[in-house]
N, CA, C and O atoms as a DFTB+ gen file, in Angstrom:
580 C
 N C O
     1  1    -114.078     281.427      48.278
     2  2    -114.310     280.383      47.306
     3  2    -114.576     279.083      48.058
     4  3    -113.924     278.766      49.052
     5  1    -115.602     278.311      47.523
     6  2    -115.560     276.806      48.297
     7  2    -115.117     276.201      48.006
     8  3    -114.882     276.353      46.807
     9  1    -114.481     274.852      48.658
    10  2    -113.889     273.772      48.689
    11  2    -114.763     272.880      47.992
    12  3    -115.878     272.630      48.449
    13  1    -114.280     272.296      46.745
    14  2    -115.066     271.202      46.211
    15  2    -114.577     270.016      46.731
    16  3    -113.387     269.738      46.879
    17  1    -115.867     269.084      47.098
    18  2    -115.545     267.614      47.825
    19  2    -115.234     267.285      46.518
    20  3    -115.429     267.783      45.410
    21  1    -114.632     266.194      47.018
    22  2    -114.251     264.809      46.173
    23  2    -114.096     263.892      46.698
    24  3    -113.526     263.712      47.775
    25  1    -114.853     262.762      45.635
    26  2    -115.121     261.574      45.621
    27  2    -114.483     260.227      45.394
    28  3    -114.794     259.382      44.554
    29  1    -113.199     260.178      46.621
    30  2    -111.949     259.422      46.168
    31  2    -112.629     257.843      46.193
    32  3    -111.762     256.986      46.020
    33  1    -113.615     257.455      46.322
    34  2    -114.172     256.283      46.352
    35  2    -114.161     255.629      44.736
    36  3    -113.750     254.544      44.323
    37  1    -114.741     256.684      44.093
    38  2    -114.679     255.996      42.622
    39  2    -113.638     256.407      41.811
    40  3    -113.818     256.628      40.614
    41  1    -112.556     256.529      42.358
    42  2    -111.799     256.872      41.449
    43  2    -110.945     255.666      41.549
    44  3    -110.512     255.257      42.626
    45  1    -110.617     254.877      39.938
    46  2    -110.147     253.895      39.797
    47  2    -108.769     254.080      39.443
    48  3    -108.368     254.657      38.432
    49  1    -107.856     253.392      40.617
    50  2    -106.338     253.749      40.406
    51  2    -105.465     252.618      39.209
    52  3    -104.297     252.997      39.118
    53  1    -105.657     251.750      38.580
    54  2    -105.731     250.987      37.530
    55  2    -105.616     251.919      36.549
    56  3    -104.557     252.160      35.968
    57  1    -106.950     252.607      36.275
    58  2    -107.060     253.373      35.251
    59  2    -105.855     254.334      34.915
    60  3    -105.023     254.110      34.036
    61  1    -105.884     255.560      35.834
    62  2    -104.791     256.370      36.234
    63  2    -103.643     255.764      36.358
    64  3    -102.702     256.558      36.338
    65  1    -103.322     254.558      36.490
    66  2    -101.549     253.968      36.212
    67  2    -101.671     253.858      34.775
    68  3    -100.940     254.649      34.179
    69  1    -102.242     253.255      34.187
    70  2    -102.277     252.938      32.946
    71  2    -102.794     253.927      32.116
    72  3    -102.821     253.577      30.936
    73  1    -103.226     255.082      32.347
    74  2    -102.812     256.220      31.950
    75  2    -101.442     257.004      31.565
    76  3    -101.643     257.990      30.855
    77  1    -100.169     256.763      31.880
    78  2     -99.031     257.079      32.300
    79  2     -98.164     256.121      32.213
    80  3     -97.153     256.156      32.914
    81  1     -98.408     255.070      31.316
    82  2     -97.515     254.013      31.102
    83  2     -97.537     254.558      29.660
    84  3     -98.513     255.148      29.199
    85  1     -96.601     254.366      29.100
    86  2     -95.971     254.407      27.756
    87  2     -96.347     253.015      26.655
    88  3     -97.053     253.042      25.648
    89  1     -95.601     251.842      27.258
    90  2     -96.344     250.810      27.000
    91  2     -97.211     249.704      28.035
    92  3     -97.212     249.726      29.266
    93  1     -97.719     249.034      27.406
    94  2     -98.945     248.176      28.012
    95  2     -98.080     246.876      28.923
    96  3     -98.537     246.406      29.965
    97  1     -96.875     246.464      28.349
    98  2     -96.569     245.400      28.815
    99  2     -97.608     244.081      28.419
   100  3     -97.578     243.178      29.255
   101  1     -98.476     243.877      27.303
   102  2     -99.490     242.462      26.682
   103  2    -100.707     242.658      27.618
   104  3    -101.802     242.259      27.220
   105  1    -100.588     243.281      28.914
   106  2    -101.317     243.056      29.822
   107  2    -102.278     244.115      30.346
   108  3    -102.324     244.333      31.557
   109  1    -103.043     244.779      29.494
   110  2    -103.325     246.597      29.982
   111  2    -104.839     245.727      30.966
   112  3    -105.369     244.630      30.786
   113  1    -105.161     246.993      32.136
   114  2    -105.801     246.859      32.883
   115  2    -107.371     247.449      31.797
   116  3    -108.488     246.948      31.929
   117  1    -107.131     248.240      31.096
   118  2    -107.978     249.214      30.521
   119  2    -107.710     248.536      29.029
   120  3    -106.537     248.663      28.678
   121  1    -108.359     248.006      28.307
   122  2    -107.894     247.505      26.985
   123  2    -108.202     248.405      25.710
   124  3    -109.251     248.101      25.142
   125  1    -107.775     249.028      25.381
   126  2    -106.893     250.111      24.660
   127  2    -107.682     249.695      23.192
   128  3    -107.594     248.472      23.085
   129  1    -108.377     250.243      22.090
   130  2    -108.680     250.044      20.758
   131  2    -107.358     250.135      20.258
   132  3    -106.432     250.805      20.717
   133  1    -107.369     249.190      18.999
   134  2    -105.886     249.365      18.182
   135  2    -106.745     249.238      16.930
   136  3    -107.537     248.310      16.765
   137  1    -106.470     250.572      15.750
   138  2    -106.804     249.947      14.464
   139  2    -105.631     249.695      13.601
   140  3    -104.663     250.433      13.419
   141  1    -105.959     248.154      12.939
   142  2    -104.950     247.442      12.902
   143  2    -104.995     248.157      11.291
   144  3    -103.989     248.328      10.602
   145  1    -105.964     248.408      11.012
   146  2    -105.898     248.811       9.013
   147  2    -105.688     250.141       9.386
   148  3    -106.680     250.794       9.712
   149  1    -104.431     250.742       9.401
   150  2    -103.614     251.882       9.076
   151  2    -103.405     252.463       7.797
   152  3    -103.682     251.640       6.925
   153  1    -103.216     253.009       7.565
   154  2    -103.813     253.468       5.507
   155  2    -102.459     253.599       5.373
   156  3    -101.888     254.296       6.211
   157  1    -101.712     252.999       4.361
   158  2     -99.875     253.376       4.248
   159  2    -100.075     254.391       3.384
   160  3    -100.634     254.489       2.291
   161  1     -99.270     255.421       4.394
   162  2     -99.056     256.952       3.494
   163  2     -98.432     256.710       2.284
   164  3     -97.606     255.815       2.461
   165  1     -98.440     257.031       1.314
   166  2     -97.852     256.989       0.193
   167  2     -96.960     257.748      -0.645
   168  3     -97.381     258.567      -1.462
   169  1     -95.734     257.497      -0.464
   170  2     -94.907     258.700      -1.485
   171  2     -95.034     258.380      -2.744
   172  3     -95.086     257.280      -3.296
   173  1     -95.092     259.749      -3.257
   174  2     -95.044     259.706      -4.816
   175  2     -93.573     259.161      -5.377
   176  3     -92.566     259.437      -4.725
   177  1     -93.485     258.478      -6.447
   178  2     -92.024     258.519      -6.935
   179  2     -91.952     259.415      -8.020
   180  3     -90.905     259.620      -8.635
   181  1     -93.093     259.987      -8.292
   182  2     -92.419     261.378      -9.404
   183  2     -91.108     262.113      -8.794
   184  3     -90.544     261.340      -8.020
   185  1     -90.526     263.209      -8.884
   186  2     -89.734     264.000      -8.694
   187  2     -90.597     265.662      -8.446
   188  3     -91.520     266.099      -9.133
   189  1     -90.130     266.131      -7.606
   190  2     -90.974     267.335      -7.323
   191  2     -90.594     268.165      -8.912
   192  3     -89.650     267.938      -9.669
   193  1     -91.567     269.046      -9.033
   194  2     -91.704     270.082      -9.419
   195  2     -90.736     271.168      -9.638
   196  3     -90.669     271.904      -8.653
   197  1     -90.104     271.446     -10.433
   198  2     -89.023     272.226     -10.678
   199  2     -89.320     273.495     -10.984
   200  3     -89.777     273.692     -12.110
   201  1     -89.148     274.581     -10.125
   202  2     -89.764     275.698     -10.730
   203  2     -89.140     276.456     -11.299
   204  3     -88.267     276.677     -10.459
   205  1     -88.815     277.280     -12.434
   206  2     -88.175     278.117     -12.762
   207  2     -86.802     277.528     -13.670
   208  3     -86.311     278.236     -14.550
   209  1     -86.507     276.795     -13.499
   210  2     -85.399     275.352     -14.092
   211  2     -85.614     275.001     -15.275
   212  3     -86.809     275.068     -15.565
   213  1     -84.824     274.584     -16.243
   214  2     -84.840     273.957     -17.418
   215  2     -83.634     272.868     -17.676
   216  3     -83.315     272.243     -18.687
   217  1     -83.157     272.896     -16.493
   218  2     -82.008     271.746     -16.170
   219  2     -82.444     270.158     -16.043
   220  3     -83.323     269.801     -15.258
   221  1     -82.006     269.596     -16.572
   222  2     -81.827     268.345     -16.522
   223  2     -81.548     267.575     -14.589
   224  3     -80.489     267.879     -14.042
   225  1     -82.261     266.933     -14.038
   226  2     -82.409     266.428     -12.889
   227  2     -80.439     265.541     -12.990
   228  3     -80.075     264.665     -13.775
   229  1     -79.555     266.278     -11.810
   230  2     -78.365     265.309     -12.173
   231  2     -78.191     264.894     -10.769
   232  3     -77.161     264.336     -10.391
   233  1     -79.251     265.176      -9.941
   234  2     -78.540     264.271      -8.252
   235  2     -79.783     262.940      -8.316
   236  3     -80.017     262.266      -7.313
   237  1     -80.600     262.680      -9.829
   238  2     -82.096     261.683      -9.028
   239  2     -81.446     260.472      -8.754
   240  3     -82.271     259.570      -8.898
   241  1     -79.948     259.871      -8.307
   242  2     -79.412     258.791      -7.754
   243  2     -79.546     258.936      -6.412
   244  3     -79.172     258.024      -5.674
   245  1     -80.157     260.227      -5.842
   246  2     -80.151     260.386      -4.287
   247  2     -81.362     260.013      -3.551
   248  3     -81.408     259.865      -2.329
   249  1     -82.314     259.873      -4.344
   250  2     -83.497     259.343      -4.012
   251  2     -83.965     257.948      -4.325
   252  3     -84.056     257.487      -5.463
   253  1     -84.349     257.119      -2.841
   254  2     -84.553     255.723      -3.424
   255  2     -85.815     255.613      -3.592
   256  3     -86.750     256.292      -3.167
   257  1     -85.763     254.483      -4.402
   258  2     -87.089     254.232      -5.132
   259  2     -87.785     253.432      -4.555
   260  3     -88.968     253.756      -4.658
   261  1     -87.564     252.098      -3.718
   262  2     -87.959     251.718      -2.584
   263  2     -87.561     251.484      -1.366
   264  3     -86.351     251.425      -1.144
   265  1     -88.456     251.311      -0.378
   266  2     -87.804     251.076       0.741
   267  2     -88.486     249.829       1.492
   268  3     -89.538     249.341       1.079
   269  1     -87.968     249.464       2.356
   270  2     -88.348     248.611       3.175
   271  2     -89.062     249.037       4.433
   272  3     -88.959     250.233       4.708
   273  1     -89.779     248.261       5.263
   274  2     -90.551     249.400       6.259
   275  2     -89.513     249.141       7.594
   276  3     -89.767     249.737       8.640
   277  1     -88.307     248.206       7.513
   278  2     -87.740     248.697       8.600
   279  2     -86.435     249.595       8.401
   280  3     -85.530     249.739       9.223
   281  1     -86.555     250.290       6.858
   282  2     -85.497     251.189       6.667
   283  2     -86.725     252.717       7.394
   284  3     -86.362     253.767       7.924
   285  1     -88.054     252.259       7.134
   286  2     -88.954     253.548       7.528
   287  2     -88.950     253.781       8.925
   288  3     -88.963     254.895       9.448
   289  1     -88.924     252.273       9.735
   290  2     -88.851     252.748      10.885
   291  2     -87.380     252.901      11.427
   292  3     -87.144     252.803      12.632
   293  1     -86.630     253.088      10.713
   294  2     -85.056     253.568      11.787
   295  2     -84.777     254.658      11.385
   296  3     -83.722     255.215      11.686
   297  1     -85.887     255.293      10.447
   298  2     -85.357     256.893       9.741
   299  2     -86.452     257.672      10.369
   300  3     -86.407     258.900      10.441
   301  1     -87.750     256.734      10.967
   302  2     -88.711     257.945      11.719
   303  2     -88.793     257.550      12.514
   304  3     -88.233     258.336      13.279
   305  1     -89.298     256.382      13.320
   306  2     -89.729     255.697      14.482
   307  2     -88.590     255.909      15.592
   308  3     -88.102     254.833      15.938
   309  1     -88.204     256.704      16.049
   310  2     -87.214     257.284      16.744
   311  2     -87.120     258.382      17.399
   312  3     -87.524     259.415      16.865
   313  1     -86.405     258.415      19.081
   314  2     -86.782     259.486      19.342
   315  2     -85.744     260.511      19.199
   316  3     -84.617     260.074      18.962
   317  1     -85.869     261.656      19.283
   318  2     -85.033     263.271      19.387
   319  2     -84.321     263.333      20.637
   320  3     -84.837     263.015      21.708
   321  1     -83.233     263.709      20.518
   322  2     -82.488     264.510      21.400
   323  2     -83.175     265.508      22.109
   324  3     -83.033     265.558      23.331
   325  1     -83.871     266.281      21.548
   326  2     -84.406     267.148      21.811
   327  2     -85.649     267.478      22.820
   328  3     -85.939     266.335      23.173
   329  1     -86.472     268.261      23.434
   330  2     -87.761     268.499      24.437
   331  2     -88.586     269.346      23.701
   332  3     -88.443     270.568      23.663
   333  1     -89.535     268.651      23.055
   334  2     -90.684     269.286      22.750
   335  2     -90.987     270.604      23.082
   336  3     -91.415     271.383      22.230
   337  1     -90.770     270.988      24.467
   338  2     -90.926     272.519      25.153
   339  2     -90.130     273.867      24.225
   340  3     -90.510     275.030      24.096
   341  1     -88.794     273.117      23.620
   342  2     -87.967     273.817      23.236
   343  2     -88.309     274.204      21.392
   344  3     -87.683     274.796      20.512
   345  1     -89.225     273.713      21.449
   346  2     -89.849     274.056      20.019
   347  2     -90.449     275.045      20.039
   348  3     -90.208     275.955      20.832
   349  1     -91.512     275.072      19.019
   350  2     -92.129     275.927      18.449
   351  2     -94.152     275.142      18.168
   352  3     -94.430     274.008      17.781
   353  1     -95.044     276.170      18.510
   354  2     -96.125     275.087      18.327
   355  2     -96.334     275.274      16.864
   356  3     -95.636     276.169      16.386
   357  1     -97.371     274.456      15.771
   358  2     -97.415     274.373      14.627
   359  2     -98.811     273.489      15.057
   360  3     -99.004     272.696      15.979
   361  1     -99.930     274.123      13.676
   362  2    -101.066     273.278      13.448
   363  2    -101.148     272.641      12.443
   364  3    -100.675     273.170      11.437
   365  1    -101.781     271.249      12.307
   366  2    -101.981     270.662      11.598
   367  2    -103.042     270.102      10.823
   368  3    -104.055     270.299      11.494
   369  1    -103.320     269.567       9.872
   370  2    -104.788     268.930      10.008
   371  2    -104.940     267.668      10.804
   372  3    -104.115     266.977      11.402
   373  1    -106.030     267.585      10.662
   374  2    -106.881     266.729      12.153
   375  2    -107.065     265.478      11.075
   376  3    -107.425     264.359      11.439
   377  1    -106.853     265.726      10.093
   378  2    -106.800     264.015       9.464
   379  2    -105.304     263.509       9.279
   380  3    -105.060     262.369       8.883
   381  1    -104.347     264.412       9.583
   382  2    -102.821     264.131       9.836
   383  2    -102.502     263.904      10.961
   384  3    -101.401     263.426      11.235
   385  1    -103.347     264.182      11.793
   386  2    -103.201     264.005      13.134
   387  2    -103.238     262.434      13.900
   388  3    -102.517     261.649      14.517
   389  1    -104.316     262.564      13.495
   390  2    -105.372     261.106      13.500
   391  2    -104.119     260.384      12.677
   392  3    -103.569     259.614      13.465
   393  1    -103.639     260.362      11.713
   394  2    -103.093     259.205      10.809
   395  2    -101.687     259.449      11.706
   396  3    -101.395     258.499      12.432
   397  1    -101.016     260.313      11.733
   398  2     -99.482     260.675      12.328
   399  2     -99.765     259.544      14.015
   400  3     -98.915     258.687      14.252
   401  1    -100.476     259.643      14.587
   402  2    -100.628     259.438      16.171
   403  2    -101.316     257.830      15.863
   404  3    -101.566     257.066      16.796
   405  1    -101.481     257.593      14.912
   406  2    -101.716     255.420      14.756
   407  2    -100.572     254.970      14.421
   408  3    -100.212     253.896      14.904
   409  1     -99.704     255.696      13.494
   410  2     -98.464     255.508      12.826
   411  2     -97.365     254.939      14.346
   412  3     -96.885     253.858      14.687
   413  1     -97.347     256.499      14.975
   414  2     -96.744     256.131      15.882
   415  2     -97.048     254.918      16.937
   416  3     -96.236     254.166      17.475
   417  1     -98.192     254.955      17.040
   418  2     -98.813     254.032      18.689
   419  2     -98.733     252.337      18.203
   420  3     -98.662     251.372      18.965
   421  1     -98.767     252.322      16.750
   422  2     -99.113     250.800      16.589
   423  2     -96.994     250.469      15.848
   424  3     -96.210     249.586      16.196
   425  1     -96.829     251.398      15.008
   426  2     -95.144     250.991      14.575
   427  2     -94.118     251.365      15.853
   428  3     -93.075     250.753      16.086
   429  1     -94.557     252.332      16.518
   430  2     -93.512     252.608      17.066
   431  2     -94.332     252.500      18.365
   432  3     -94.507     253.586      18.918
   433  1     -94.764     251.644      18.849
   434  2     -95.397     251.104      20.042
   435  2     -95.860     252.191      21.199
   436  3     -95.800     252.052      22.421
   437  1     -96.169     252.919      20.705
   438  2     -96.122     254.027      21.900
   439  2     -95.051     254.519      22.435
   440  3     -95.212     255.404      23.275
   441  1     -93.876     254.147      22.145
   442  2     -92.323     254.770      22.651
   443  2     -92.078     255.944      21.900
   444  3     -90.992     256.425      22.223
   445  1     -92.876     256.831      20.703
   446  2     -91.776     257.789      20.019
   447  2     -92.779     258.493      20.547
   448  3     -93.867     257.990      20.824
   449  1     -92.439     259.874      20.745
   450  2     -93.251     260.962      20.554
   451  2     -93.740     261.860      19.386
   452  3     -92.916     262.374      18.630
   453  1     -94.751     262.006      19.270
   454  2     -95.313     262.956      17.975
   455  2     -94.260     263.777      17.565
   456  3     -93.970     263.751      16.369
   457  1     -93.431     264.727      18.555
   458  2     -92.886     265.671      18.045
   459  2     -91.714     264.774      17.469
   460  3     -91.569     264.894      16.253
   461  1     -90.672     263.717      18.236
   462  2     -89.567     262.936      17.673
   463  2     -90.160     262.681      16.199
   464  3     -89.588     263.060      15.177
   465  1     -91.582     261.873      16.229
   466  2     -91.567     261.756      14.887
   467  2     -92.044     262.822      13.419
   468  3     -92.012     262.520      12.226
   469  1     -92.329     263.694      13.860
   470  2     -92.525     264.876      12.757
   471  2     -91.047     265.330      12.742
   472  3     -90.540     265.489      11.631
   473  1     -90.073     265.626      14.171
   474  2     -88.825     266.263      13.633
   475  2     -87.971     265.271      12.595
   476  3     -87.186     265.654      11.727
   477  1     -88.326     263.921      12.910
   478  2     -87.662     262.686      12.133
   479  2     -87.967     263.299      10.522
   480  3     -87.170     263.709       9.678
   481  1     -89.454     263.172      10.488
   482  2     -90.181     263.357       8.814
   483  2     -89.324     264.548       8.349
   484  3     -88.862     264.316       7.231
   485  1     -88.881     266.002       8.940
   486  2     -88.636     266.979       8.808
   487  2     -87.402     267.086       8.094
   488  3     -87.202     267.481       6.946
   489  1     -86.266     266.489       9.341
   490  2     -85.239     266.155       9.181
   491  2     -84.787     265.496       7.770
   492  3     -83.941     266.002       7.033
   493  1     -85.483     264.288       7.507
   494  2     -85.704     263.803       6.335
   495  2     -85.709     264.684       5.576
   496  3     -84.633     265.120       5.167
   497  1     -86.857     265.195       5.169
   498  2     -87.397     266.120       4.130
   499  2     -86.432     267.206       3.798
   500  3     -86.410     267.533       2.611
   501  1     -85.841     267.665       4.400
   502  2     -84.859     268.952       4.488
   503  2     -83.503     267.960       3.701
   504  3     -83.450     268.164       2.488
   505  1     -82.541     267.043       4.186
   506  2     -81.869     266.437       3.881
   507  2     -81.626     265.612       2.184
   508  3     -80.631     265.329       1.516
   509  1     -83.517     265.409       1.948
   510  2     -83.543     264.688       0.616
   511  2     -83.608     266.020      -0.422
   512  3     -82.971     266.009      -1.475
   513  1     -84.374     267.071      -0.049
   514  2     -84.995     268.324      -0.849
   515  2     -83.955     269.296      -0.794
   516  3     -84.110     270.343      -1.422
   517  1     -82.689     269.059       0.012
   518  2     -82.116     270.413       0.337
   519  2     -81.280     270.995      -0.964
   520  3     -80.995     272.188      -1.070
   521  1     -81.006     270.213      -1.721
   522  2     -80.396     271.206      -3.265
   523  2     -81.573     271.770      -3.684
   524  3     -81.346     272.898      -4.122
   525  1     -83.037     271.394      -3.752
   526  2     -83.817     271.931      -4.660
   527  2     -84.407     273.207      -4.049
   528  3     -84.780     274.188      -4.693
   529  1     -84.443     273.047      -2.626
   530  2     -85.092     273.943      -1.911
   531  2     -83.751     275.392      -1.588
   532  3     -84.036     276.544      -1.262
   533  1     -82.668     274.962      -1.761
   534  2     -81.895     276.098      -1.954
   535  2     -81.353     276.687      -3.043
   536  3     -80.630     277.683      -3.043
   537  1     -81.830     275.854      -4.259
   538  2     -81.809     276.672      -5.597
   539  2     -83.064     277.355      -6.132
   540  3     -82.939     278.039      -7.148
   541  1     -84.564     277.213      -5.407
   542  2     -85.459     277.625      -5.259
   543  2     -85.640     278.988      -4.782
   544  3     -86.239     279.989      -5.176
   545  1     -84.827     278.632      -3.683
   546  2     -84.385     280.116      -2.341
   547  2     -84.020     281.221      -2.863
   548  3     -84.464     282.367      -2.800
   549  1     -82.666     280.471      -3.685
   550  2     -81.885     281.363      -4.198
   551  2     -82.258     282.250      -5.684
   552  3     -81.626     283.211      -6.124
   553  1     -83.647     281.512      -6.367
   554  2     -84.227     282.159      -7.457
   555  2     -84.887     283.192      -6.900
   556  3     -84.892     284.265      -7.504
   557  1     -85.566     283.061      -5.647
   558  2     -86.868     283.988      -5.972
   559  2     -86.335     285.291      -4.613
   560  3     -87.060     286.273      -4.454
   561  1     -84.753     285.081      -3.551
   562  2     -84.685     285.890      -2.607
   563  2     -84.213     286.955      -3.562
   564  3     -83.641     286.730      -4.629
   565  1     -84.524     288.189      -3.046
   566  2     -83.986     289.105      -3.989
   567  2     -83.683     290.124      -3.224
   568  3     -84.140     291.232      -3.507
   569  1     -82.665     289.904      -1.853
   570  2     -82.165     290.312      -1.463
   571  2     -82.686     291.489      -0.276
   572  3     -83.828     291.919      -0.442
   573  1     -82.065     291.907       0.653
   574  2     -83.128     292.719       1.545
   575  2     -82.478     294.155       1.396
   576  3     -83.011     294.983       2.134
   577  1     -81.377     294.673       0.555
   578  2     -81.176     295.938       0.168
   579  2     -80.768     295.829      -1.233
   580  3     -80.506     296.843      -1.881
């Protein structure tokens, strides 16, 4: 096999540091696009969908009705205990992607990681949904013997 030359002349070491910085410090060598009009995701305040139920909603005091965006960023903008490696991979759409990865880079300055912040959203989600999603469970498992 041959040895490919390389061309350490043009290779700009600026670039490659600032590649590998997390944040910019005001001062990036490489000046970075930021779009500043971020589309605010929007939760619904309906109440999910009840399937199978004819009960009257008796926990909707558990869900707030508004929030503030620095109650949003201390419930997602944060990182995990955890190493990405130790997961699991999962696909997404590429317009969640795109919106999930501005969310992070411009609120949470480039310090959280994608995965901290989806396990954050997750975490959430499991915590606010978890009566409905285990009386759900419990309608439709029908047991494995």
């Amino acid at each position: 096999m041959a040895k490919k030359d390389l061309d350490l002349d043009n290779i700009d070491p600026d670039f490659i540091i600032s590649s590998f910085k997390t944040k910019t410090n005001g001062n990036p060598s490489v000046p970075v696009p930021v779009n500043t009009e971020v589309p605010p995701m929007e939760v619904s305040e309906q109440p999910a969908e009840k399937v199978g139920t004819n009960k009257p909603e008796t926990d909707s005091g558990t869900r707030k009705k508004r929030s503030t965006p620095e109650s949003y960023a201390s419930l997602f903008i944060k990182e995990t205990n955890l190493t990405a490696r130790l997961g699991k991979s999962v696909y997404i759409r590429k317009e969640y992607h795109v919106r999930i990865l501005k969310i992070i880079q411009v609120i949470g300055e480039n310090e959280v990681s994608l995965f901290s912040y989806l396990d954050n959203v997750l975490t959430h989600h499991f915590q606010t949904f978890q009566n409905d999603i285990t009386e759900i469970y419990k309608q439709k498992d029908k047991g494995l013997f």
